[in-house]
Structures are given as C-alpha cells and as structure tokens.
C-alpha positions as CSV (number, residue, x, y, z in Angstrom):
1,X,0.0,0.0,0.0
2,X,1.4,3.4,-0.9
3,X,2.8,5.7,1.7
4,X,0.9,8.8,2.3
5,X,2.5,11.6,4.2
6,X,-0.5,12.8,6.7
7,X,1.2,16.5,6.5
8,X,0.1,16.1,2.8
9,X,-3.2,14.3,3.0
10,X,-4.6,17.2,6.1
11,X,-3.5,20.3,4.2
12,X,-6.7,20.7,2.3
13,X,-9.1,19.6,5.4
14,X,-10.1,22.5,7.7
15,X,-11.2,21.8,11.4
16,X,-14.8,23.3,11.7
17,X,-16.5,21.3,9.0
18,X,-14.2,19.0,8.2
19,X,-11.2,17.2,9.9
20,X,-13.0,17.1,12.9
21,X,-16.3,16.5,11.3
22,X,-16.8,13.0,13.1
23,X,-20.5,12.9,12.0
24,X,-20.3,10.1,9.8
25,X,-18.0,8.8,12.5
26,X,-21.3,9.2,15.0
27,X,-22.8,6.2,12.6
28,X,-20.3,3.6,12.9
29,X,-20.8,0.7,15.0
30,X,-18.7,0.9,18.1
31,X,-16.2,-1.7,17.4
32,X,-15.0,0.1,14.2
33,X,-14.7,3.5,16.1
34,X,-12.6,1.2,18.3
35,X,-10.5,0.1,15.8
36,X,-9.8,3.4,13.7
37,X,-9.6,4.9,16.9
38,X,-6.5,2.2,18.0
39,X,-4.8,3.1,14.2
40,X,-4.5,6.9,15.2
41,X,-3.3,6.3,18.2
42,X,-0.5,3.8,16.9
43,X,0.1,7.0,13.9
44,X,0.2,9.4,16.2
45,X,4.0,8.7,17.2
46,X,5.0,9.4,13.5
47,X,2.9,12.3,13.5
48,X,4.6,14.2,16.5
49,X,8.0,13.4,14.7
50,X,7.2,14.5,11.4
51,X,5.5,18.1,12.4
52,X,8.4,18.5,14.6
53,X,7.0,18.4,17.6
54,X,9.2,16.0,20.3
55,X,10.4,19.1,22.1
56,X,6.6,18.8,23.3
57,X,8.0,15.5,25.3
58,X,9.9,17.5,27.5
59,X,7.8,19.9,28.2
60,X,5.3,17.2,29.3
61,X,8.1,14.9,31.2
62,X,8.3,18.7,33.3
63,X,4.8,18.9,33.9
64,X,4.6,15.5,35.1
65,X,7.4,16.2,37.5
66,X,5.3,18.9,38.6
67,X,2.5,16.3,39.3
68,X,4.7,13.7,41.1
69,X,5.8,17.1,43.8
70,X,2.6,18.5,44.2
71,X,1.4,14.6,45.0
72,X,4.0,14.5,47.4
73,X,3.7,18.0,49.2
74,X,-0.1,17.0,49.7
75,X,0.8,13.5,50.8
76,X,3.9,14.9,53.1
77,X,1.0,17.5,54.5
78,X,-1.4,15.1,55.0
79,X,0.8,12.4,56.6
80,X,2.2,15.4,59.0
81,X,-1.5,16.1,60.0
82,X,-2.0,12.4,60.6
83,X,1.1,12.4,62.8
84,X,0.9,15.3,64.9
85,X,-3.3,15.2,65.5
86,X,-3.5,10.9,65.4
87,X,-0.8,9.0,65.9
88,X,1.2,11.0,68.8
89,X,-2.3,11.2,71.0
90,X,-3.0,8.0,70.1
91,X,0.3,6.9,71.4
92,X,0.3,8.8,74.8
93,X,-2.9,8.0,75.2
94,X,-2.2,4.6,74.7
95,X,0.8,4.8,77.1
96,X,-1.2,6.4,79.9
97,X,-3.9,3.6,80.1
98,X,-1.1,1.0,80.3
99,X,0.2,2.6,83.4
100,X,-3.3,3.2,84.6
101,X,-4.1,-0.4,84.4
102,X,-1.2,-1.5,85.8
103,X,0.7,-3.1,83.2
104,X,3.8,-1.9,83.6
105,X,6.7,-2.6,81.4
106,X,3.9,-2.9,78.3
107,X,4.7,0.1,76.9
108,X,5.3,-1.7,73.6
109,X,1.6,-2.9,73.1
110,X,0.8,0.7,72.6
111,X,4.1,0.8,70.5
112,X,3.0,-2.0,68.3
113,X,-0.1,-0.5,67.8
114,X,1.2,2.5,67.1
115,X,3.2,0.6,64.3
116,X,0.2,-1.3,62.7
117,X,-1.6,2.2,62.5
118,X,1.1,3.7,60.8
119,X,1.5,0.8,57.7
120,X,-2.0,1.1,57.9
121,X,-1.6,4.9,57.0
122,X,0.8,4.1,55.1
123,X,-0.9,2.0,52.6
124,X,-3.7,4.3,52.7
125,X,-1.4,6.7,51.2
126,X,-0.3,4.4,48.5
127,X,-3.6,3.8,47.7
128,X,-4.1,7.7,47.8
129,X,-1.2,8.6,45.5
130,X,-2.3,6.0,43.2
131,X,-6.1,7.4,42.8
132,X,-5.7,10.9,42.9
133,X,-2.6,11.2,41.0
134,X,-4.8,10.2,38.0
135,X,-6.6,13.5,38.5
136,X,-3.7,15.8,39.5
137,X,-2.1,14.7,36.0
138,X,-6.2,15.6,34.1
139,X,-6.1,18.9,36.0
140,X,-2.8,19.9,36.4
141,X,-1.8,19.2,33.2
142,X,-5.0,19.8,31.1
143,X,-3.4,23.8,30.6
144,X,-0.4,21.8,28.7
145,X,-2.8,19.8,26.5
146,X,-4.9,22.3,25.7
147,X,-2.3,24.1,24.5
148,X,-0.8,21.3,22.4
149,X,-3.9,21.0,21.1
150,X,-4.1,24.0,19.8
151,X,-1.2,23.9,18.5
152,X,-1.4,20.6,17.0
153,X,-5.4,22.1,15.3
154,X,-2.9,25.3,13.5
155,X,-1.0,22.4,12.3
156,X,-2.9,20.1,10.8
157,X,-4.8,22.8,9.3
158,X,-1.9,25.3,7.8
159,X,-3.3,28.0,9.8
160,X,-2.1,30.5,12.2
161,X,-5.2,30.1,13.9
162,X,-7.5,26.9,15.0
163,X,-11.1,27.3,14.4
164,X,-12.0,26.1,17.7
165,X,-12.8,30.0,17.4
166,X,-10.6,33.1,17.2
167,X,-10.2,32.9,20.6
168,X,-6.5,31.7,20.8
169,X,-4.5,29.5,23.2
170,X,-5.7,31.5,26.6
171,X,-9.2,30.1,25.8
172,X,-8.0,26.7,25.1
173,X,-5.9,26.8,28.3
174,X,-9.1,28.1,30.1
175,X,-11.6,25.7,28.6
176,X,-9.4,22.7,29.3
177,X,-8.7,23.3,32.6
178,X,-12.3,24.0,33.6
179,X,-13.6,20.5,31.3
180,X,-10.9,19.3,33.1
181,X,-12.4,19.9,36.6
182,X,-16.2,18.9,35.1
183,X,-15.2,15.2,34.2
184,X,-13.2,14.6,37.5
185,X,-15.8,15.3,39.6
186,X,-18.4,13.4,37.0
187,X,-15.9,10.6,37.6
188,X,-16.0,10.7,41.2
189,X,-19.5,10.9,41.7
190,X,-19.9,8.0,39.2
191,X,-17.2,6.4,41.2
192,X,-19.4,6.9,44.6
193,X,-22.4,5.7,42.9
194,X,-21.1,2.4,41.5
195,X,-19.3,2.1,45.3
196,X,-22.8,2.2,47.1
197,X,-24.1,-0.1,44.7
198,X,-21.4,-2.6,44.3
199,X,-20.1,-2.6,47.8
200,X,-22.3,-1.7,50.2
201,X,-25.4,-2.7,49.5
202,X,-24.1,-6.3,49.6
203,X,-23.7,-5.9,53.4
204,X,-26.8,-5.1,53.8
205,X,-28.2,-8.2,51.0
206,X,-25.0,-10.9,51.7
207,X,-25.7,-12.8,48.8
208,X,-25.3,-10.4,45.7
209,X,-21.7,-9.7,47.4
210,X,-20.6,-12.7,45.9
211,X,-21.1,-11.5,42.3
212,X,-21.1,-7.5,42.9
213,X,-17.4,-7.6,45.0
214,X,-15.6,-9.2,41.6
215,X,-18.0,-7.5,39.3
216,X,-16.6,-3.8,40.9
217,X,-13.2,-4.1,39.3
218,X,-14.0,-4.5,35.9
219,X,-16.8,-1.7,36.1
220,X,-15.0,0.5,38.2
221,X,-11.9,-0.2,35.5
222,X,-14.5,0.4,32.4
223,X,-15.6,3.8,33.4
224,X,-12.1,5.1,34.6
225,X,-11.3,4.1,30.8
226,X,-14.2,6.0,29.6
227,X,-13.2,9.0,31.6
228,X,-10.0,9.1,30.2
229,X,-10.9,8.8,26.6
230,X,-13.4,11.7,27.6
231,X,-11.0,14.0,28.7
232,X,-8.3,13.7,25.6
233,X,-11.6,13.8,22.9
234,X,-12.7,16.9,24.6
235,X,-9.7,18.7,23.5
236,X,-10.7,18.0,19.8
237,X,-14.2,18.7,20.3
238,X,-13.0,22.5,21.8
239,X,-11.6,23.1,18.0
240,X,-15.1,22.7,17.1
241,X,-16.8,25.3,19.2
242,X,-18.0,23.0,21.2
243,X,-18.8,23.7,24.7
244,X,-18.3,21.4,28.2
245,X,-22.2,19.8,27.7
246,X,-22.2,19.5,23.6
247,X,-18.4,17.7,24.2
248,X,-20.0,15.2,26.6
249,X,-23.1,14.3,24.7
250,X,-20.8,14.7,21.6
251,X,-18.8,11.8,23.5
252,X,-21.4,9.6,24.1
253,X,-21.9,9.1,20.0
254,X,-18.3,7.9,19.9
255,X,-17.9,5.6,22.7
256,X,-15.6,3.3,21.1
257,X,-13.5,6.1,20.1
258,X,-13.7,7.1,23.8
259,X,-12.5,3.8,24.9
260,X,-9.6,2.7,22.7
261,X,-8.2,6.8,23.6
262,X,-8.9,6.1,26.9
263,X,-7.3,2.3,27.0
264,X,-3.4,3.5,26.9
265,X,-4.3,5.8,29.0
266,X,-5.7,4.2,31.8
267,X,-3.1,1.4,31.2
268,X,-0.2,3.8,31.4
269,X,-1.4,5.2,34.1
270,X,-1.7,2.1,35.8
271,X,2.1,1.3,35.8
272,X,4.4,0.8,39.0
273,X,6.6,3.2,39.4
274,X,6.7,4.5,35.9
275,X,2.6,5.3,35.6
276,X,3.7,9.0,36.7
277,X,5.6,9.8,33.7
278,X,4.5,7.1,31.1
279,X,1.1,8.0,31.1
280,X,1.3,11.6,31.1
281,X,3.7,11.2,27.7
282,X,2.5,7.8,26.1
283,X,-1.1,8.4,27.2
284,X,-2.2,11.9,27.8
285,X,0.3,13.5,24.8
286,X,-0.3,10.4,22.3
287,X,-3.5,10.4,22.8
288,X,-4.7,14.1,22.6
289,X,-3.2,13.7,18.8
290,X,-4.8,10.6,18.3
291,X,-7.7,12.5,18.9
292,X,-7.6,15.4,17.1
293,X,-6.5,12.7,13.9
294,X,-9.0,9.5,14.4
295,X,-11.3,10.7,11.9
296,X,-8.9,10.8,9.3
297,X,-7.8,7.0,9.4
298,X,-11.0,5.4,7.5
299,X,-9.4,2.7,6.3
C-alpha cells in the first residue's frame, strides 16, 4: 500500500467542517470507532515526529514532574497532619492507660499498635497517590494539553489560527482546565455511585456480594477508561466550538473512540513506578493527537 505523508493528505481539510467533522463517525458501529480509533493512536507517534513536535516530550516529562511534587507536598502534608493530630495522641494516650491499668513494662503494646496504625496509614497513602494522581495529571496538566492542542489544530490545518474559534490558546488553556475539573468530579460521583451499589449494598443483601465484589473491578476499571478517553476527545471537540455539555453528549456518540483513547491511558497510568511519567507522555500527549486525527484513518 502506498505511503501517504499525513502533512500532505490534512492540508486541504479544515477543522470546523471538516477534519473534525466525526458525523459520519457518530454512525459507525462501536467496534470500528474502536479500531480506527487504535490506528490513530498507533500513527500518532509518526505524527509528533514529522511536524516537529518532540520538544513537546519534554515539556510534558516537566509537567509531570510537577505532578509527582505537588502529590507529594499533599501527601507529606497530609501524613504530617496524621502524625501530629493521630498517631502521637494515640500513642500517649495509649501509654497512659497502660500505666493506669497497671501493666507496667507494656509500653510496647501501645508501640505496636502505634506501628500497625502507621502501615495502615501508610498504605492508605499508597492507595491515595495511586487514585488521585490520576486527577492531578487531568487537572494539572490539562493547561499543557490544551495548549498542544491548539497547536497541534494550526497544524494540521496550515493556519495560524484553530477554528476552535478566534479565541486563541488562553481560551484553550481556560476551557481545558475548567472540562478538566467537570469530568473529575463526574468521575467521582460516578465512582461513589457504582461504590454504594457494588459494595455496600451487599452488606446489607449478603448474597449479591458474591457476584457484585468481583464485578466492581471490571466496572470501576471500564468507566475510569471511559473517563480518560473523555478528557483527551474533549480537547478536539473544543476546535469545534464545542462547549463542556455538547463535548460530553458529543462523547457519548463515539464511545468506542472514547475507549480505545482512553485504554493507553488508563493502562499507562496504571504502571508501577513508571505510571507517573508514562502516562502523562504515552497516554495523555499520544493520545490528545490521536484524537484530534481519528477521523482521518477510514481505512
């Protein structure tokens, strides 16, 4: 099959009406929205070389550095809280009723427990960092993307200026910050919904916990997915004109698309040790091109 350089093929396709016209897109079945989707993402490496664009790397790789410190200043704050207004009661407290019941010399039960709270905390906090760093990078980053973006729309187009209006790169920053801020907290409240349903209402009706408790993963898993590929399609949807509520129900017609975006993502994200900077760069970046460039890969 003969090469074709994407530069080329986009220079006659403007944004409003056309490159990121994903009506007939709306009409596919969900598996092939999936699938072309999965091909932009894949292109979407050769895409950032070709325009020129790696430089964009590093300026992610130094907002995600920003992420992983602001995660840690919170976390550092927060376990200083738990330490000075908990743990160091809990442990004189502890200490005192020893004495007062006459045990002495068992200063290290309270010590022990002291300990057991702590990797309790501990792992709390690891489960913390884990969930919430997810949306730090949306929010915190979302400025960044927005901006790329923008500058990826000028690109493809040949045009000093994006038709996701005349309103340049502070409305884009704007936009994606706030859209940012809307489909966290739709997340979470999804999040608390599926919780109730999944989790505690099978301690209140035993028997469903059986299937609900292994059921809860995969859900919970699904929609984070979902989320994700919400959040990098909204930044093409904003060189449309669209607005926060048109973007979401403009979402919902493209739920494959939404999914495979949303896939790396999620999976990036999800990696030991290296989720804080892989899926910022490998999911966020990659996949804000591959959404701005789906359309274009009928094939």
């Amino acid at each position: 099959m003969q090469r074709v350089n994407l530069s080329y093929a986009c220079s006659e396709i403007t944004f409003q009406h056309g490159i990121l016209n994903f009506e007939p897109m709306k009409t596919q079945s969900f598996a092939r929205q999936f699938y072309l989707a999965l091909v932009a993402y894949r292109r979407a490496f050769s895409f950032v070389k070709e325009e020129g664009l790696r430089h964009w790397y590093l300026i992610i790789t130094a907002g995600a550095f920003f992420c992983m410190w602001f995660v840690r200043l919170v976390l550092g704050a927060g376990a200083g809280w738990i330490e000075t207004e908990m743990l160091t009661p809990f442990r004189d407290n502890a200490s005192a009723a020893t004495e007062s019941w006459g045990w002495v010399g068992w200063d290290w039960v309270a010590g022990g427990l002291e300990r057991v709270v702590e990797w309790l905390v501990f792992v709390f906090g690891l489960w913390i960092q884990f969930k919430v760093t997810k949306f730090i990078v949306l929010i915190v980053l979302s400025p960044l993307y927005a901006i790329f973006a923008e500058l990826i729309a000028r690109r493809i187009r040949g045009s000093a200026m994006s038709d996701g209006g005349e309103r340049g790169w502070q409305w884009s920053l704007w936009r994606g910050l706030r859209s940012a801020l809307l489909l966290v907290g739709l997340e979470v409240g999804v999040g608390v919904v599926l919780s109730v349903i999944f989790l505690f209402i099978p301690l209140v009706i035993p028997a469903i916990g059986v299937v609900t408790w292994w059921l809860f993963p995969f859900i919970s898993g699904a929609v984070s997915i979902g989320f994700y590929g919400a959040a990098v399609l909204d930044y093409a949807w904003e060189q449309t004109g669209y607005d926060a509520r048109q973007s979401l129900h403009a979402t919902s017609s493209v739920l494959g698309a939404a999914m495979a975006l949303g896939l790396p993502f999620y999976v990036l994200m999800a990696l030991p040790f290296a989720g804080w900077l892989a899926g910022p760069l490998f999911g966020g970046m990659i996949c804000v091109v591959a959404a701005l460039t789906w359309n274009q890969h009928d094939v």
